[in-house]
DOZA-42720 format. One record per residue: residue in one letter; y, x, z of N, C-alpha, C in turn. Coordinates in steps of 0.001 Angstrom, whole numbers, plus 500000, padded with zeros to 6 digits. Example, Ala and Ser with C-alpha at 12.3 -4.5 7.8 and 13.67 -1.06 7.14 Angstrom:
A494310513190507800495500512300507800496700513200507800;S497750512850507080498940513670507140500030512900507870;
//
This chain:
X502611500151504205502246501459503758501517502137504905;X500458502609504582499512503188505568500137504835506137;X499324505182506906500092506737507403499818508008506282;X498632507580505973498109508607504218499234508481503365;X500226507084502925500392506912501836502205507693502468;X502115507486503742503817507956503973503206509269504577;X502487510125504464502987511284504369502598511891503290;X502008511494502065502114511698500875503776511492500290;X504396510454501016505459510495500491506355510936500723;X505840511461501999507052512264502854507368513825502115;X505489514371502107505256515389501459505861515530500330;X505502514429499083506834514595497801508140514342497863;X508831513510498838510086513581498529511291514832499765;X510164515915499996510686516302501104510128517980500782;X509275518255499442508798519270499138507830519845500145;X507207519093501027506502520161502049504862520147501928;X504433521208502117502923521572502146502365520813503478;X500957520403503483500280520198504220500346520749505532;X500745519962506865500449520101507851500162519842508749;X499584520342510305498957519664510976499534519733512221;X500807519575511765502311519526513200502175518341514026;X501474517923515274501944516692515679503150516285516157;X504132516990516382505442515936516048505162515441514656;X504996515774513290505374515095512059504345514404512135;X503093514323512615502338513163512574502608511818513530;X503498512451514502503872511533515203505015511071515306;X506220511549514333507247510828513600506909509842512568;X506107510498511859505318509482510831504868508021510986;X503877508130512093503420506762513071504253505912513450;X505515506645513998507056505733514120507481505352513230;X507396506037512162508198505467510922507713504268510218;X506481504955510088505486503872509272505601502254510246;X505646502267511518505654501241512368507131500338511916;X507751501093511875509497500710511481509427499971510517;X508594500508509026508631500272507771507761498544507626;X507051498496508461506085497454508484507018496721509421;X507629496781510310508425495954510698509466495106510230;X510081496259509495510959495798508600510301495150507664;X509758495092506642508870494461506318508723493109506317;X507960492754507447507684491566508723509018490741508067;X510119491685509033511543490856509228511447490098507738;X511827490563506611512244490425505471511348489734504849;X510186489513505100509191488933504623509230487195505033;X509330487368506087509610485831507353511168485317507213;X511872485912506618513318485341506738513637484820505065;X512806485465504066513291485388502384512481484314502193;X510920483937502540509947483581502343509439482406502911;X509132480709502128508455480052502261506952480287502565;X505961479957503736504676480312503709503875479354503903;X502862479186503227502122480183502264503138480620501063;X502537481164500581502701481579498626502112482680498326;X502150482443496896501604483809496087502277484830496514;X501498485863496685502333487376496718501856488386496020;X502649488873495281502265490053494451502328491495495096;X501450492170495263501120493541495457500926494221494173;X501751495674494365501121496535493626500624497674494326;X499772498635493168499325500018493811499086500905492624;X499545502130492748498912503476492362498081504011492874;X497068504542491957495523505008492415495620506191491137;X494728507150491531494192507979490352493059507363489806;X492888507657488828492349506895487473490834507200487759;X489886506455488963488737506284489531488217505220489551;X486804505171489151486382503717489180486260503502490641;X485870504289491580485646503909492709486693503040493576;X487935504868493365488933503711494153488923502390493809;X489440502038492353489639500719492018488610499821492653;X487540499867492680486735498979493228486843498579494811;X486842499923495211487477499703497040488464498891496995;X489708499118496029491104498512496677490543497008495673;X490167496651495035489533495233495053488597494776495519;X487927495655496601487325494540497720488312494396498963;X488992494760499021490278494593500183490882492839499917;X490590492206498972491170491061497822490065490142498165;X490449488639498362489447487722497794488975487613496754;X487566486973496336487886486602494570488417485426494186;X489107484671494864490473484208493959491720484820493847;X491477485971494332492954486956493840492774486849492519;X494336487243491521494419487649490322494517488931490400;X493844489885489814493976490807489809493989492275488023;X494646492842487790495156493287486809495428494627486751;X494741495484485633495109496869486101495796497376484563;X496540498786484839496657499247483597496546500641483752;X496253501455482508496226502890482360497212503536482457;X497964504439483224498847505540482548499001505864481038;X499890506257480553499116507127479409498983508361479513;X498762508971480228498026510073480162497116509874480533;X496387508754481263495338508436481507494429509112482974;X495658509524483823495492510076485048495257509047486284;X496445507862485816496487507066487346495961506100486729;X496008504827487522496400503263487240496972502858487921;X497511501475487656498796500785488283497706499252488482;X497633498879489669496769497581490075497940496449490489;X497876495480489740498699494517490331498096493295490975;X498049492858492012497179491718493004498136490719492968;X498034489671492411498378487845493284497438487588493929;X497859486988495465497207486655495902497654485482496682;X496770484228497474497813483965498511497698484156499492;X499032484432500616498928484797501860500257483702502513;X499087483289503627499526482257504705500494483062505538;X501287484360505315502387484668506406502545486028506266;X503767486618506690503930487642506467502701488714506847;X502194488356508387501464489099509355500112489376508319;X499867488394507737499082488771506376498997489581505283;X500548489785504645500711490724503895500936492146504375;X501074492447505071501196493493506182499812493988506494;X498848493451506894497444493578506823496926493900505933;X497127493520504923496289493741503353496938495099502840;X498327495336502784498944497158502819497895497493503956;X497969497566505240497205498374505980495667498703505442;X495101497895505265494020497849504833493639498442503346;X494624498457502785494324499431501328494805500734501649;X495696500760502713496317501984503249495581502857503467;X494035502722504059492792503394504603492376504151503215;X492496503359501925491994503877500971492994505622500643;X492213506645500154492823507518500434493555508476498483;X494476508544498654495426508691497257495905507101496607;X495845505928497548496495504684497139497900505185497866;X498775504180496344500119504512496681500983502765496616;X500988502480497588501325501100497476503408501157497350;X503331500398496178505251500669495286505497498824496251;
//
């Protein structure tokens, strides 16, 4: 999870408005570091490598984004989207394969840049 997507989440599950506090940007950076670590751990200890790995993401319902967060993807990814119904977001689901955790970790970072992606 990128630093956009955890303080979006920080912001909703914590009720707070936009700010430009560097302690919370720089708790954030720690956290987010933690989260990808952990991550790592759990990824390298559950996991035969290579294999398929499934990613998902929330995006608002943009052709653009979608297109950004599928060039982040090879084209032998599988890749799969669906509508909300209200027809606000989409939900992107990626198979892909990745040779190691340090890989899947990269590919969150890297969609992480994309900005209102919400990687579940």
């Amino acid at each position: 999870m990128g630093i956009n997507m955890t303080i979006q989440r920080y912001r909703l599950t914590n009720n707070h408005k936009p700010t430009t506090n560097n302690y919370l940007f720089s708790y954030l950076c720690n956290m987010n570091n933690d989260l990808f670590n952990n991550l790592r751990d759990k990824l390298s200890k559950e996991n035969n490598w290579p294999q398929v790995y499934m990613f998902k993401f929330i995006i608002p319902a943009d052709n653009k984004k979608m297109a950004l967060v599928e060039s982040k993807f090879s084209d032998e990814a599988n890749i799969s989207q669906k509508e909300s119904s209200n027809g606000k977001y989409m939900s992107i689901t990626v198979k892909e394969v990745m040779l190691n955790a340090d890989a899947v970790i990269q590919k969150y970072k890297d969609v992480s840049e994309i900005e209102g992606v919400m990687a579940l």
